[in-house]
C-alpha positions as CSV (number, residue, x, y, z in Angstrom):
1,X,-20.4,-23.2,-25.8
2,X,-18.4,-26.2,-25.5
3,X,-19.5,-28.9,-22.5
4,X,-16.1,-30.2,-20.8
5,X,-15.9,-33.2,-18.7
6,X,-14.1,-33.8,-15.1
7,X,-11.0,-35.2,-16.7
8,X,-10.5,-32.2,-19.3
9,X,-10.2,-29.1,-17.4
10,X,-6.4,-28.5,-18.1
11,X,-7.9,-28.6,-21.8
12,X,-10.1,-26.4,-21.1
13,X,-7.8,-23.9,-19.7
14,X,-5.7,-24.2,-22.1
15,X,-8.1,-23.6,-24.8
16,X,-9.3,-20.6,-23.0
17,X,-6.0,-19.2,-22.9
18,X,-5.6,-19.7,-26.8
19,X,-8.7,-17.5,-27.2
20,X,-7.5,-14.4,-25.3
21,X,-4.5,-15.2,-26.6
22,X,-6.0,-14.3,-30.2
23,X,-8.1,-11.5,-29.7
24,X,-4.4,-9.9,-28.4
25,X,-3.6,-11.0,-31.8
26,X,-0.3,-12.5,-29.6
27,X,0.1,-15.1,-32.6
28,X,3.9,-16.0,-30.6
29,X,1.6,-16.9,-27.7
30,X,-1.0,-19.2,-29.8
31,X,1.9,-21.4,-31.2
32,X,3.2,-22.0,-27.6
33,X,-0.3,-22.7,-26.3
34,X,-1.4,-25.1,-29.4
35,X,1.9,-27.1,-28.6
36,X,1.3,-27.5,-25.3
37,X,-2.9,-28.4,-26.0
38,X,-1.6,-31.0,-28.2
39,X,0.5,-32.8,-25.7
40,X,-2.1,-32.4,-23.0
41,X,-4.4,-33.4,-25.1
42,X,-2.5,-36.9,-25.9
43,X,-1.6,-36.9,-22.2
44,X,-5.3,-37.0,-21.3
45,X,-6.9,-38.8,-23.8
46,X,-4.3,-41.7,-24.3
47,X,-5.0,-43.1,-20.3
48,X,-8.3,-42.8,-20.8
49,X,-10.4,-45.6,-17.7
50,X,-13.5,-47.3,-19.2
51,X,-15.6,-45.1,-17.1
52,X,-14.2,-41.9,-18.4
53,X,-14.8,-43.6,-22.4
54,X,-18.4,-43.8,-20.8
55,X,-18.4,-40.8,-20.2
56,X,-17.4,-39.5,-23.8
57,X,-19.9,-42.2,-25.2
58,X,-22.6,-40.1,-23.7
59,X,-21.4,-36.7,-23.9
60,X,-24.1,-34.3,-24.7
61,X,-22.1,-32.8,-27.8
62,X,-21.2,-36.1,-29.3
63,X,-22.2,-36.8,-32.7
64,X,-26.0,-38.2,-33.2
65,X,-27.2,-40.5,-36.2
66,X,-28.5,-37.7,-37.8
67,X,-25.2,-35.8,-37.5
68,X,-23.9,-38.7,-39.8
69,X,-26.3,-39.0,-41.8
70,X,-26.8,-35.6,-42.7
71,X,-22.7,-35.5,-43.1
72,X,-22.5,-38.5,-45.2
73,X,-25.6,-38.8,-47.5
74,X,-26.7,-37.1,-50.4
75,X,-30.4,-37.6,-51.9
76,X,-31.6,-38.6,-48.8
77,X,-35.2,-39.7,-48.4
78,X,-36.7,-40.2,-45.1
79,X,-39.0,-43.4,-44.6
80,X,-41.5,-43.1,-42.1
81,X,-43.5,-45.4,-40.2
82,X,-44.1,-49.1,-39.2
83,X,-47.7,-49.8,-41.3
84,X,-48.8,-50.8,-38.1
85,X,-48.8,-48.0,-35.2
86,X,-46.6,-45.5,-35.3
87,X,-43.5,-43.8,-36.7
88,X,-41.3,-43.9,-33.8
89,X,-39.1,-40.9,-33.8
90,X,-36.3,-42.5,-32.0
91,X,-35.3,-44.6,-34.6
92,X,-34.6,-42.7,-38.5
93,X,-34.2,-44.4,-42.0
94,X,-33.2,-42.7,-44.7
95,X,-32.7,-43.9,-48.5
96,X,-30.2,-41.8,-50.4
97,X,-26.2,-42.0,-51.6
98,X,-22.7,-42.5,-49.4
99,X,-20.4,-41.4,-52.0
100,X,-21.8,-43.1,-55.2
101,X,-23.4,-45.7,-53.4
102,X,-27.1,-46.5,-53.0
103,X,-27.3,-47.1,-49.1
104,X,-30.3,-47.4,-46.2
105,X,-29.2,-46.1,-43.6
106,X,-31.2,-47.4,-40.2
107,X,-30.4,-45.1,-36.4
108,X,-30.9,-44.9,-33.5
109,X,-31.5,-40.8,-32.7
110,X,-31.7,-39.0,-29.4
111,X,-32.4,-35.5,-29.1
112,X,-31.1,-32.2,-28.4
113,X,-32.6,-29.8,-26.0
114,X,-36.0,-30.6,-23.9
115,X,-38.2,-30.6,-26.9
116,X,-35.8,-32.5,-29.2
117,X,-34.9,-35.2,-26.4
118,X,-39.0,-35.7,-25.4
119,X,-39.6,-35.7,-29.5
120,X,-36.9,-38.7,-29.8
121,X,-37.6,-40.1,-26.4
122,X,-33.8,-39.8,-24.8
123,X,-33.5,-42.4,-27.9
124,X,-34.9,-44.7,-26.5
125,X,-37.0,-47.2,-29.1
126,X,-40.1,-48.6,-28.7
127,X,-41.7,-51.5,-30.6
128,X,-42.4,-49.4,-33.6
129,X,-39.3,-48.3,-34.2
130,X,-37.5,-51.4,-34.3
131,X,-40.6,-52.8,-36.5
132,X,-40.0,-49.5,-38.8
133,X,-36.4,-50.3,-39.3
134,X,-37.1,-54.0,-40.3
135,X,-39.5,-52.2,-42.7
136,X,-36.2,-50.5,-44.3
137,X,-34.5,-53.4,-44.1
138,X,-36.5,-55.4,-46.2
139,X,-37.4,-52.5,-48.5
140,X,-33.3,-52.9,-49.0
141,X,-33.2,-56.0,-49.3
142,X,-35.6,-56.5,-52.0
143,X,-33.9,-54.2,-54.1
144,X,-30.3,-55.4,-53.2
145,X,-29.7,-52.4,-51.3
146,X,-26.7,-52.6,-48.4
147,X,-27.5,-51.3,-45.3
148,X,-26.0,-48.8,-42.5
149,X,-26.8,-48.9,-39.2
150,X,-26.1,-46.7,-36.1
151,X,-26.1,-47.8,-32.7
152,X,-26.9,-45.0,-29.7
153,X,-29.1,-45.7,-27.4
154,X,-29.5,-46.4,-23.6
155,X,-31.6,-49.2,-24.1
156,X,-35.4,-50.0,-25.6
157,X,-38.4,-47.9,-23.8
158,X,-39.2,-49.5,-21.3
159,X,-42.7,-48.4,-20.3
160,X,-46.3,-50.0,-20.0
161,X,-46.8,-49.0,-23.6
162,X,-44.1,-50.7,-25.4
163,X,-44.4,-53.4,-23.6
164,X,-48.2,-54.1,-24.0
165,X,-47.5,-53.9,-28.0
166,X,-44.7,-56.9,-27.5
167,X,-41.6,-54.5,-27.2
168,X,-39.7,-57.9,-26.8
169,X,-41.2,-60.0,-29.6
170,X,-40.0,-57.1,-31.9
171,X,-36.6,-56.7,-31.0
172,X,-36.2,-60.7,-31.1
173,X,-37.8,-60.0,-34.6
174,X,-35.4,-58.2,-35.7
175,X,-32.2,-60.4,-34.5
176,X,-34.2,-63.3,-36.3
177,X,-34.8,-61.4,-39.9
178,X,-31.4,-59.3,-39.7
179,X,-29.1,-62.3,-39.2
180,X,-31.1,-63.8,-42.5
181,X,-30.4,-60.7,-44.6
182,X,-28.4,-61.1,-48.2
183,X,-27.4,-57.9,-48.7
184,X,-24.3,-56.2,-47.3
185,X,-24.5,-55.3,-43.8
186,X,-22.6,-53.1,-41.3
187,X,-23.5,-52.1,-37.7
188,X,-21.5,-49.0,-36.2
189,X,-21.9,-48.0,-32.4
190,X,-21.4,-44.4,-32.4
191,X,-22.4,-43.6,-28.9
192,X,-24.1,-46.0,-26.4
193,X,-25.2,-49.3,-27.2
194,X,-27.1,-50.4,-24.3
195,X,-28.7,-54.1,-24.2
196,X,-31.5,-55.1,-26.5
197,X,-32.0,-52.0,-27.7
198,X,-29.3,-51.6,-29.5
199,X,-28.8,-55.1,-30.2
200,X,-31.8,-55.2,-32.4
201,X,-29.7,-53.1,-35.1
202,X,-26.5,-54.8,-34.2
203,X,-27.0,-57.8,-36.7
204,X,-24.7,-57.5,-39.1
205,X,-21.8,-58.8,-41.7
206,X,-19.6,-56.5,-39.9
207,X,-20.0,-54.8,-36.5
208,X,-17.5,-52.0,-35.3
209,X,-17.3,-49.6,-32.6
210,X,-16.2,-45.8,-32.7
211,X,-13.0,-46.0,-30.7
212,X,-15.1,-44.1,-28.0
213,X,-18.2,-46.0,-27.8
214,X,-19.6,-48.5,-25.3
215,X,-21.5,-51.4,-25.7
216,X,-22.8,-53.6,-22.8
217,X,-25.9,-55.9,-21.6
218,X,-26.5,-53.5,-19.0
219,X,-26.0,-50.1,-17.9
220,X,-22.8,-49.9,-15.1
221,X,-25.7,-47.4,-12.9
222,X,-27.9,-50.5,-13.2
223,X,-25.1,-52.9,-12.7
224,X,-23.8,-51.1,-9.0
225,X,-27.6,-51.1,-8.5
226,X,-28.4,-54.4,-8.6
227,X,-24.9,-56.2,-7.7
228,X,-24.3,-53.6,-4.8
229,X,-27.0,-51.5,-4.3
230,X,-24.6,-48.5,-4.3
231,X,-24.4,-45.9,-7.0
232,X,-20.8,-45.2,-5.7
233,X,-19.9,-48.1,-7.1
234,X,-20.8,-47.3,-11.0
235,X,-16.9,-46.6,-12.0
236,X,-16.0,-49.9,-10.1
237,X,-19.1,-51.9,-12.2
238,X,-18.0,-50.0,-16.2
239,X,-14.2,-51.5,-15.3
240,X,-15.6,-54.7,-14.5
241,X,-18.2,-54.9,-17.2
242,X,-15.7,-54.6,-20.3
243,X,-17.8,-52.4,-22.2
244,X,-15.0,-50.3,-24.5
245,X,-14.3,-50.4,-28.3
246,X,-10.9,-51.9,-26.6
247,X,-12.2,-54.6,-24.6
248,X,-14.9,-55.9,-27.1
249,X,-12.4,-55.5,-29.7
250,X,-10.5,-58.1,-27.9
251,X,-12.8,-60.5,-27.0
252,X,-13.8,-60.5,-30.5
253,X,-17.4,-59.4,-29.8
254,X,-17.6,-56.7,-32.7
255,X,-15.1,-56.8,-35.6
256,X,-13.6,-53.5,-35.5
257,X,-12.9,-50.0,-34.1
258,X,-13.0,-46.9,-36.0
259,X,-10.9,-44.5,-34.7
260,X,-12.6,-41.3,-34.1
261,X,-10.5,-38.5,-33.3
262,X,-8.2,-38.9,-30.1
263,X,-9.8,-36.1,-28.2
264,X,-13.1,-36.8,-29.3
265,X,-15.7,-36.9,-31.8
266,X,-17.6,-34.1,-29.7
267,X,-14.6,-31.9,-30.7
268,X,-14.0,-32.8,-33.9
269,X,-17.0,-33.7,-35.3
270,X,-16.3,-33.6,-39.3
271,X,-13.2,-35.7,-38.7
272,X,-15.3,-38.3,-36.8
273,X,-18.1,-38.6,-39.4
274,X,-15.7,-38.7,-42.4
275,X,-13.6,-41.2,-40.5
276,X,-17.1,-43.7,-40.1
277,X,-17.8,-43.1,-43.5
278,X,-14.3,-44.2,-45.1
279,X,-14.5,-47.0,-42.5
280,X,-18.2,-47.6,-44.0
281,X,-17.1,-47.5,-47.5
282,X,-14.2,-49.6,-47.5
283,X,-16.1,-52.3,-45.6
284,X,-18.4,-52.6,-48.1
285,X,-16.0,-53.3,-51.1
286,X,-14.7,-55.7,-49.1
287,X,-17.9,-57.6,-48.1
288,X,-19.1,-56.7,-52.1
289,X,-16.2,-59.1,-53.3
290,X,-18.2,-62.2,-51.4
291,X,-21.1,-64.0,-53.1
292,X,-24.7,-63.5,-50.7
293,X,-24.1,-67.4,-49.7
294,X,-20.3,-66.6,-48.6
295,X,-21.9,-63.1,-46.1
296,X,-24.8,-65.6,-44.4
297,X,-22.1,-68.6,-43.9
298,X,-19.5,-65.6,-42.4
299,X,-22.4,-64.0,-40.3
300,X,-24.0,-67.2,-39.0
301,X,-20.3,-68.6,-38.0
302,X,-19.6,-65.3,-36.7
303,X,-22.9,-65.5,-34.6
304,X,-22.7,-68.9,-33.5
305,X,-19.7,-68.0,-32.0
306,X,-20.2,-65.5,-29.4
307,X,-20.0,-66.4,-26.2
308,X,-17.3,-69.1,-26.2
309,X,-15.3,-69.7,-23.7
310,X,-11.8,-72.0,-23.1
311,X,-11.5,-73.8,-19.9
């Protein structure tokens, strides 16, 4: 059964209505009511506030890594572990084929249902992960491999344990040997990208966003929290945060945005995952025309640029 949000219950009364309207087998009826879904649809979802895209980002039927990668990739071979600890179930690799190219895939993966959420940890990383998909990354890049990644998580675990086996000296890790990789990179966020933790797989030749993502330093609950120590004020901190595909887009914080469906990826989920995968595809020819020296000079520009400012 689908989960609708606050903003969409004309849509889902609408959509209701289409479905007694075909087990009357009133086919007159289901041409009126798909008409008027689409323009509700573009009504709704075309003035669309940053707390309602959060909303979206997070939306139980949205997507997951493993949705993609099981839509995208053929041959695929799961690598496991960090050689260390571990293998941290909140973050997956896989090896395998996008089309006819040879790709690792590195994501961040939370679960569905109690026992899927507690297996993946509300995908939430701990140091093992992140050391598991520098592990990948380095397989990769020793045998000229390029490299997917996908960003959804509310941010790295942050309990005793990770933290007692250096939870921040990995992530910083990972932005150090990411930034120095050869290979073609891209980073997608495909749900929520929430501070370090998704930074950590965020280095990349290109970055984009699905056109419903977020991507912010800090979550807006934590935000109200700490700035006005009033969760009524969580709508009022994701305006002021700028944490949409849109916003980022604009302050030329990631590259691009691929445009998932207008209602939603959680509605139309094939379209969405073929959409990131032509996105993914056509990226990489692109970035496969540049020499390895031309990506690190474009990446370490691109890095050493964030966080200007003009007075």
């Amino acid at each position: 059964m689908a989960t609708y949000l606050d903003f969409e219950d004309k849509i889902k009364k609408i959509e209701e209505d289409i479905i007694v309207a075909k087990t009357k087998n009133d086919d007159h009826a289901v041409e009126i009511l798909e008409k008027k879904l689409e323009k509700e649809v573009e009504k709704t979802f075309k003035n669309l506030s940053d707390y309602q895209k959060l909303q979206l980002a997070r939306h139980p039927d949205r997507p997951y890594a493993m949705d993609y990668i099981n839509g995208l990739m053929t041959n695929a071979y799961e690598i496991h572990g960090d050689r260390h600890y571990v293998d941290d179930h909140a973050i997956v690799c896989y090896l395998g084929y996008i089309g006819n190219e040879k790709v690792m895939v590195i994501g961040e993966q939370k679960g569905r249902g109690t026992k899927g959420k507690i297996k993946r940890n509300f995908g939430m990383p701990s140091p093992e992960g992140y050391r598991k998909a520098l592990r990948a990354a380095n397989l990769a890049e020793k045998f000229g491999i390029p490299i997917l990644m996908l960003v959804d998580t509310p941010g790295a675990y942050p309990g005793i344990g990770a933290e007692e086996r250096n939870q921040s000296e990995a992530i910083a890790k990972n932005l150090y040997e990411f930034s120095d990789l050869t290979v073609p990179t891209v980073s997608v966020v495909i749900g929520e990208g929430g501070s370090g933790g998704a930074l950590a797989i965020s280095i990349a030749d290109k970055l984009a966003m699905m056109r419903y993502s977020v991507y912010a330093v800090i979550s807006p609950e934590g935000c109200s929290a700490i700035l006005w120590n009033d969760p009524a004020k969580v709508e009022t901190a994701a305006n002021a945060l700028k944490i949409t595909a849109e916003n980022l887009k604009e302050l030329e914080l990631v590259d691009d945005v691929v445009n998932e469906p207008l209602i939603g990826a959680h509605r139309q989920k094939d379209e969405a995952i073929k959409a990131l995968g032509d996105y993914f595809i056509s990226t990489l020819e692109e970035l496969k025309k540049l020499t390895p020296a031309q990506r690190l000079q474009l990446k370490y520009e691109k890095l050493m640029n964030l966080g200007r400012f003009e007075s």
